[in-house]
N, C-alpha and C positions, 0 to 999 in steps of 0.2 A: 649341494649347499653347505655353508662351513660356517666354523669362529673358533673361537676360543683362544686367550690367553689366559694360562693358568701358570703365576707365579712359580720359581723354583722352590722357595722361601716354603710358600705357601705347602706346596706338591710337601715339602720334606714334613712339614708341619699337622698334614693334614689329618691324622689318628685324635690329636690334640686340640684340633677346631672347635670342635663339639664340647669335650668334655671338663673344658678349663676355660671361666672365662679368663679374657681379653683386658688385664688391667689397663684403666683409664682409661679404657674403648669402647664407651656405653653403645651398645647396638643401636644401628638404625632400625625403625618400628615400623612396620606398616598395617592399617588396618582396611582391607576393599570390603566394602558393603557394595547393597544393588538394589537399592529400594525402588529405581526406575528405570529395573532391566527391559521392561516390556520399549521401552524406547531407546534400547539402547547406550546408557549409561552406567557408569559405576562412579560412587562417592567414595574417596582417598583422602585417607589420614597417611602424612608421613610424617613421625615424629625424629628431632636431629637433637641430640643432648650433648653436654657437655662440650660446647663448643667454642671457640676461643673467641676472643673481642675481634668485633669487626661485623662489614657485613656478611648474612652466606648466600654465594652464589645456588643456588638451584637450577638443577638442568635437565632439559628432556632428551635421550638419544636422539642421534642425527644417522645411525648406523645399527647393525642388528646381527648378532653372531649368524655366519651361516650366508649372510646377504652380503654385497657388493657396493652398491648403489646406496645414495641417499633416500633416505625418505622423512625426515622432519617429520616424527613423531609428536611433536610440543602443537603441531596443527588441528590436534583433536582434545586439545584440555583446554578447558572455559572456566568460569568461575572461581579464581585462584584467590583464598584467603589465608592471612598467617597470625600469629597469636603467639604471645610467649608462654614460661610455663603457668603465670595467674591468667590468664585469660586475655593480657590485652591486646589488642589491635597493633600489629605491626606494620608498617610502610613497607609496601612492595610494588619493586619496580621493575622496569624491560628493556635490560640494557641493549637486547638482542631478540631475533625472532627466536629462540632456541630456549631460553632460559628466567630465571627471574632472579631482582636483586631484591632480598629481606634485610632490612635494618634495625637497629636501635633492641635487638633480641636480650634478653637477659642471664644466657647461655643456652637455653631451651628455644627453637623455633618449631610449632603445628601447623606444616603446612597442609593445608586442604583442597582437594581441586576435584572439578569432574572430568572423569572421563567419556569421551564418545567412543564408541567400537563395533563397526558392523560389517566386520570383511573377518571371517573365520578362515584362516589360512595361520602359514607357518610365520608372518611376519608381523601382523597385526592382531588385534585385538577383535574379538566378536561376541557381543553380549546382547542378550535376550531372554524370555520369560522360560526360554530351556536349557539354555547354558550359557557358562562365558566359558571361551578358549583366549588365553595370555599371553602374548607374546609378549615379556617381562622389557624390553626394551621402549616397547609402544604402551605400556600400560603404567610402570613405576619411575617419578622422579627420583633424583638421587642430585646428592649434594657433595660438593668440588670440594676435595681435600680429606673426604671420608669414604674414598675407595675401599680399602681395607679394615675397615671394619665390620663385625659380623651383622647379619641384617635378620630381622626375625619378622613374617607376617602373620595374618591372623584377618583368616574367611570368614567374612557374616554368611554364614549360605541358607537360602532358602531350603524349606524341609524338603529333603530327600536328594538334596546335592551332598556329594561327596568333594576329594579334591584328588587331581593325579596330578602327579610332577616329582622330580628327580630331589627337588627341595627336602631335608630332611624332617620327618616331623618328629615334635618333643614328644616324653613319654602319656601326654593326653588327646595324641592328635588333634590338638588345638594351633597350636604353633607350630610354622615352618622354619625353618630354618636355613641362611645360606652363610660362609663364613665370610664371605667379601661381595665387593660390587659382582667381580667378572662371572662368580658363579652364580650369585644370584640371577643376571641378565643372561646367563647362559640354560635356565629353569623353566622351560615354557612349563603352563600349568594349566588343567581344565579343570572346571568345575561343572558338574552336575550329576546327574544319577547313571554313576558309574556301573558296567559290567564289565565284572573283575577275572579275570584269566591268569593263574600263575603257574610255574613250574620250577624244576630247580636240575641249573644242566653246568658241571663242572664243577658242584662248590657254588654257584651263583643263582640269585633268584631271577628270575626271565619273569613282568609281568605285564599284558595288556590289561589297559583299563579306558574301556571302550564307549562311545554313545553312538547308541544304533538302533532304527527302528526294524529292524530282521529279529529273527528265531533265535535262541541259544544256541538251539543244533545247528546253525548257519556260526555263530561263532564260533562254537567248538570247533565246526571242519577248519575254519579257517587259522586258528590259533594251531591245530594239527599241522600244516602247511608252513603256516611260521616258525613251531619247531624244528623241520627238516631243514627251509636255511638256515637257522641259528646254527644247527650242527655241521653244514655246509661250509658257511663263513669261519667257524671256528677252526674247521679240518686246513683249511689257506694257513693260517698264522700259528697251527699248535696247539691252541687253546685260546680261553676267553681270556680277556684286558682282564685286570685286575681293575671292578668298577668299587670307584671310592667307597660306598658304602653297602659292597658286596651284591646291588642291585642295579637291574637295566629296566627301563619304564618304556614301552611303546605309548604315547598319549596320545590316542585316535580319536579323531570325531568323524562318525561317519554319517552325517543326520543332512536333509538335503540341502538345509540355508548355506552350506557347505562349500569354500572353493579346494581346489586341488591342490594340493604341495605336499611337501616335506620337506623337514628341518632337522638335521643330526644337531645332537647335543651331546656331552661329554659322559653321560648317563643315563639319556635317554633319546628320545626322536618323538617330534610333533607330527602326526599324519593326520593330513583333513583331507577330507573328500567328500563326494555327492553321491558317489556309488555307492550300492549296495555289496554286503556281502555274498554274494551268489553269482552263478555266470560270469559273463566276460567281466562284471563289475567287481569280481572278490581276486582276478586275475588281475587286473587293473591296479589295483591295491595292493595285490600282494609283490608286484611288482616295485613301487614306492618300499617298502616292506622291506626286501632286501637291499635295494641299495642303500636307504639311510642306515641301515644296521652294519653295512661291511663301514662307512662311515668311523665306528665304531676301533677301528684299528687307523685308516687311513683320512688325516685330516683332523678326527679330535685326539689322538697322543701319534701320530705319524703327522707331524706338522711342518708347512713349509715356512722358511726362516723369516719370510716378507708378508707372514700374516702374527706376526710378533714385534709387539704386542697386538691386539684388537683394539682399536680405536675407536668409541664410541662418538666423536666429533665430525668424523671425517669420513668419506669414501674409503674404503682400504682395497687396495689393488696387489696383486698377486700375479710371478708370470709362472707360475706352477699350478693352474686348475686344469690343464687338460692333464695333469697327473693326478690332483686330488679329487677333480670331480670326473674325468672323465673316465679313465682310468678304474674308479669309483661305478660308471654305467658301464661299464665293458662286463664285469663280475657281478653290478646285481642283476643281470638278465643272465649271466653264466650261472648263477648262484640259484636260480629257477631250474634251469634245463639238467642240474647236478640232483637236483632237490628230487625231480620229475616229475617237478609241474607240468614244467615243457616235455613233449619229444623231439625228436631229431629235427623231424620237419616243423613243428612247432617253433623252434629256436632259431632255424634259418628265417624264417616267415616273420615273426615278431621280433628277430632280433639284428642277424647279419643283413638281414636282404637293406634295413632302413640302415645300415652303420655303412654298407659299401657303398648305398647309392650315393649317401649325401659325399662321401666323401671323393667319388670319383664325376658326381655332375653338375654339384656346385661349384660356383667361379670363387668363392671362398678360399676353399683350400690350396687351388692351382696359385695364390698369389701371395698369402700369409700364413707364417708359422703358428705352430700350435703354441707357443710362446707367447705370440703377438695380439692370440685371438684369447688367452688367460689374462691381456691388459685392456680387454674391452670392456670387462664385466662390469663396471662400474657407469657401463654405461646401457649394458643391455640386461643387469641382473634386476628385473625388476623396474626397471629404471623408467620414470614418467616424463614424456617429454613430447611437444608439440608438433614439431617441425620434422620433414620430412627427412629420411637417410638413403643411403644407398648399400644398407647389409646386405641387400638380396644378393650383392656381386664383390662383397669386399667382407664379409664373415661368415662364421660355421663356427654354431656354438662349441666353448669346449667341452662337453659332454660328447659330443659327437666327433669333434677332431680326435681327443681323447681317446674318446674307446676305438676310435679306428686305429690310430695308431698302439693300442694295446693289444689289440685282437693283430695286428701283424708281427707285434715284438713276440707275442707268445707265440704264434704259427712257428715264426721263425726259430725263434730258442727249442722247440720240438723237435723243427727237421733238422739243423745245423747243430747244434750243441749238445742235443740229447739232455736237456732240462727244458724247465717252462714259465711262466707267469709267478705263478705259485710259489716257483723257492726265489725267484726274486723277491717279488713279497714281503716274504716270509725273511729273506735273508734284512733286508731296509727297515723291517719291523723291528729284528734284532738289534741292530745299529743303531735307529732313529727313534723308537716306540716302547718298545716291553718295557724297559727301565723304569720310564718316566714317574712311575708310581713311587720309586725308591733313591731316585738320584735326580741327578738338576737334569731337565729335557733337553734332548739335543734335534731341533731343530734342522732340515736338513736343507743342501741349496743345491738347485741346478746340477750344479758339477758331483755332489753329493750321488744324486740321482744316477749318473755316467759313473762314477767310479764302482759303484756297486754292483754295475750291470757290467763293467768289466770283470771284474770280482767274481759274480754268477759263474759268467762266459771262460773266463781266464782267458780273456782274450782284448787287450785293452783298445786294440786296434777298431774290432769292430764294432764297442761298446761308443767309441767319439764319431765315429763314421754315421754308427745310427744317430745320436744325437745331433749331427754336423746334418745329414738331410733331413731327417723326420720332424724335429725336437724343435731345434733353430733355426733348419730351414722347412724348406715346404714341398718336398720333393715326395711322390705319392707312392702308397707300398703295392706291388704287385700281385693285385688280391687274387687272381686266376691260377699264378703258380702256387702263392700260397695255400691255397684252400684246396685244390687239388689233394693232396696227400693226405685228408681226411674223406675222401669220396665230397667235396661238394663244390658244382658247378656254380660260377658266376655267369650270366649271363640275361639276357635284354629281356624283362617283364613281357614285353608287348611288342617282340620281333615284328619288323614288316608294317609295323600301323605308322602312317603320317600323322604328324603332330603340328601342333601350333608351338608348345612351348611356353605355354603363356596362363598365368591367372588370369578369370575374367569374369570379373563380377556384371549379372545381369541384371537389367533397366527395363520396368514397365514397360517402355516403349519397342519394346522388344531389341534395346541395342543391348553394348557390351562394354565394360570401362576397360581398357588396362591397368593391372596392377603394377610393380615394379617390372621391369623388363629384363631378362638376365643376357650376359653378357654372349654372344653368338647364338640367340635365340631367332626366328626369324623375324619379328616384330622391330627386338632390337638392330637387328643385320638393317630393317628397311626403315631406321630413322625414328621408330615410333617410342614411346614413353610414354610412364606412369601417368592415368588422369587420361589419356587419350581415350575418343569416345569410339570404338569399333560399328559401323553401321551396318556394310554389307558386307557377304563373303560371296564372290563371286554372284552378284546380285540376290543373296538368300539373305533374311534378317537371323542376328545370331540372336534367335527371341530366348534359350537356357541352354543348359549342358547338354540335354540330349539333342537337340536340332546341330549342335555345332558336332558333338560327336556322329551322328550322322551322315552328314556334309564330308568329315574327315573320311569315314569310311569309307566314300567313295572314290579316294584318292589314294596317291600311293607316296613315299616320300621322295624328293625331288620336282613333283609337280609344281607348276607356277601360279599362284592362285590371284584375281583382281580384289584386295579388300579399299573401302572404301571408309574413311575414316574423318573426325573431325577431332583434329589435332588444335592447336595454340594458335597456327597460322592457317585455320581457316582448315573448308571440308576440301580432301583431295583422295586419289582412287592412286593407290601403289600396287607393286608386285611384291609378292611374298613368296617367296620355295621353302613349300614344307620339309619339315625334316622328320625322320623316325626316331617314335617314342623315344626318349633316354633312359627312359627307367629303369632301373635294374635289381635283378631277385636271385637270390644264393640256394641252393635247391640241393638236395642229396641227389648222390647219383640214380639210386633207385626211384625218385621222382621223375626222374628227366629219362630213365630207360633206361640208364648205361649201366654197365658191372658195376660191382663194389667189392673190390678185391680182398681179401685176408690181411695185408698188411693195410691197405685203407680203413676195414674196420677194426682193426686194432691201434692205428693211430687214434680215431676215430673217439675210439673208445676211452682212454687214456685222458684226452682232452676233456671231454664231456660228461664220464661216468661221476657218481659220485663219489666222493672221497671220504665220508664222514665213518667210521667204525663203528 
């Protein structure tokens, strides 16, 4: 998940944001109370000063750094009043669902509104009697033509709330501060009773500030953990980004009203979750963990040139996220297995066995570039919509096209070239990213991306060749030679077992629905579709999972099976030939039985071990 435009102007100027004001550029003010958090709401003062004749537009984002997709934030604010600077009543109007028009101001407008917010995640707003977490897009209006100006808020908080967030606080920790709209909206911030975690790794301050109902000792281990990737991630690019105010904020909620995400930001990262810290739940987590932090290089100052600027109005579409984001999943589960969190088998299991399958048995990949499937997102990031589609056969997130095709460019760069992942990286960071803090960002494009990886290679030929099948087109990498050369077998989860192929949600009645049908699947082969009602299998009711996996086991693939169905045009009985499992799982050779030679474990090794000093 991405955003960020952060002015060149700005970037050159930013030592200076803070410490001088802004002539003629009276800050935008905000004040969030929560006097009726138990339901859910927050009370918002935004105050607009010195502002020129006419009327001001006021606007709610339409868009959300990080996110893709619309979501019309301005659908959760009610009670909108405005006032000049004596107190009076101003006329406001709605030119538009998104915004409001205030008039007849006396250069001062108090707009006031409530908020609603009850989805704690990285995109929304979530307030209650135990915290609010802020996605600053979904929670603060702002006003058209006062981008640029610095913005300062200021928390009513209930006793014993704190506040986390990347915003900078004045010297009373009373006021926040951000020096423009994009940083400010790029601020998520929690509020409530913070457990505070910090450290200090290069010259920088690393801090978690956590809500969780677990142990300390349960944070400590896990902040342990989040140490070894921070140095993980660092050991890829060199060292840490120079973070603008020498700090990086994890702003975690882990408390159960909780949904799951994460959300890179330019100085810190939103984690919310429902898991606990402990067991497979603090793995879970830690997970999220790393990838929004490698983030951190890749996508907030490693940016591609089609998400510049960020546009708060509109959808912003991007054909570069199977490099920012997927690319992005490829290293934070690498970034685990380095750390050793994972082991060997552990990282096959959690991590290659779900990046090969999807990409070798999804009908996805076999038809659309990872290119094509970075100009979706705008429709599947997130994205709320009625009507039925047909992804099951026509995409593959880029997270997952992504890091398949990063996990074969680096196999690759290993066996052939004698480099890897990492000094590509590392080299695009050089070029596109380190600077940014000191000079104007240089944004990078597609062809960007290919000339660097010739560069790497020194070999330009077969830097356009991969981009020419993998990149642009959709030509799929040959994950059995390449994985080979590290001891690890690709092969069939569930050799020998008949399959259906099919989702199937079960019916009281002991039937079975079909869900989407994928493309050469047997259901699909015999005409059937989504919504179709499955009754019999070879006269047996498919009453749950286990009666149909039963049934299966008693057959073998290629058998002809009588299913008995009530489709659109009425009940009819067709043939169906099962087919064998597709499934498929990456396994070290010592799992599967075979040798693991001295040079495979030294490839092996190289790949996987960790790199941090």
């Amino acid at each position: 998940m991405i955003m960020r435009k952060f002015a060149a102007l700005w970037l050159l100027a930013l030592p200076l944001a803070f410490s001088q004001p802004v002539q003629a550029q009276a800050p935008v003010q905000y004040k969030l109370a929560f006097p009726n958090a138990v339901h859910h709401e927050a009370r918002i003062i935004a105050t607009f000063k010195e502002l020129p004749a006419g009327p001001l537009q006021v606007r709610m984002a339409r868009s959300s750094p990080g996110r893709y997709a619309l979501h019309e934030f301005a659908k959760n604010v009610y009670d909108v009043q405005a006032t000049d600077a004596k107190g009076k009543t101003l006329t406001v109007s709605r030119p538009d669902p998104y915004g409001w028009t205030v008039a007849g101001h006396d250069g001062t407008v108090i707009f006031t509104y409530t908020l609603f917010g009850d989805r704690t995640d990285g995109t929304y707003a979530g307030i209650d009697a135990r915290h609010a977490h802020l996605n600053i897009p979904a929670t603060l209006a702002y006003a058209q033509g006062l981008e640029q100006r610095p913005a300062q808020v200021t928390f009513v908080l209930p006793q014993g709330w704190a506040v986390a967030s990347q915003l900078r606080p004045d010297a009373t920790n009373e006021v926040w501060m951000a020096p423009n709209l994009q940083y400010l909206m790029d601020s998520p911030t929690s509020l409530g009773p913070q457990q505070v975690r910090s450290w200090q790794e290069q010259g920088k301050t690393i801090e978690m500030q956590v809500l969780h109902e677990g142990t300390p000792a349960e944070l400590d281990a896990y902040v342990a953990q989040t140490k070894k990737v921070v140095k993980e991630a660092a050991a890829i690019f060199g060292g840490l980004p120079d973070y603008d105010f020498g700090r990086y904020t994890f702003v975690a909620n882990y408390l159960p009203q909780t949904s799951s995400d994460g959300m890179e930001h330019r100085n810190s990262t939103s984690l919310t979750s429902n898991r606990p810290l402990r067991g497979s739940g603090a793995l879970d987590n830690l997970g999220t963990v790393s990838h929004e932090f490698f983030h951190s290089w890749n996508v907030e100052r490693l940016r591609p040139q089609d998400l510049e600027p960020f546009d708060f109005q509109r959808a912003n579409m991007s054909s570069n996220l199977w490099f920012a984001e997927g690319f992005t999943q490829y290293y934070g589960e690498l970034l685990l297995r380095r750390a050793g969190v994972y082991t060997d088998e552990q990282y096959c299991q959690e991590a290659l066995s779900g990046i090969v399958d999807a990409m070798l048995t999804m009908p996805g990949p076999k038809r659309y570039s990872p290119v094509q499937m970075s100009q979706q997102a705008p429709f599947v990031d997130a994205a709320a919509a009625i009507d039925p589609n047909n992804r099951s056969n026509t995409y593959l997130s880029y997270y997952y096209i992504g890091a398949g095709n990063a996990l074969a460019l680096d196999l690759e760069l290993r066996q052939r070239f004698k480099t890897d992942l990492d000094t590509y990286m590392r080299t695009l960071w050089q070029q596109h990213g380190a600077q940014q803090n000191y000079a104007p960002a240089k944004p990078y494009t597609l062809r960007d991306l290919q000339q660097v990886l010739g560069e790497v290679t020194k070999d330009t030929t077969f830097a356009g060749q991969f981009f020419r099948q993998h990149i642009t087109g959709h030509e799929l990498p040959n994950y059995e030679a390449l994985l080979a050369p590290a001891g690890l077998l690709m092969r069939r989860a569930q050799a020998g077992q008949a399959s259906l192929e099919a989702r199937l949600q079960f019916n009281p009645d002991s039937s079975a629905t079909l869900g989407s049908t994928l493309l050469g699947s047997p259901f699909y082969l015999a005409g059937l579709d989504r919504e179709d009602v499955v009754l019999k299998l070879d006269g047996q009711k498919p009453t749950n999972a286990k009666t149909v996996q039963t049934f299966l086991s008693t057959h073998k693939p290629g058998d002809v099976i009588q299913v008995q169905v009530r489709a659109r045009d009425g009940v009819r009985t067709v043939p169906i030939t099962l087919q064998e499992n597709s499934d498929l799982a990456v396994v070290p050779y010592e799992q599967a039985g075979r040798p693991l030679s001295k040079t495979q474990k030294k490839f092996r090794a190289a790949w996987l071990s960790g790199k941090a000093k």
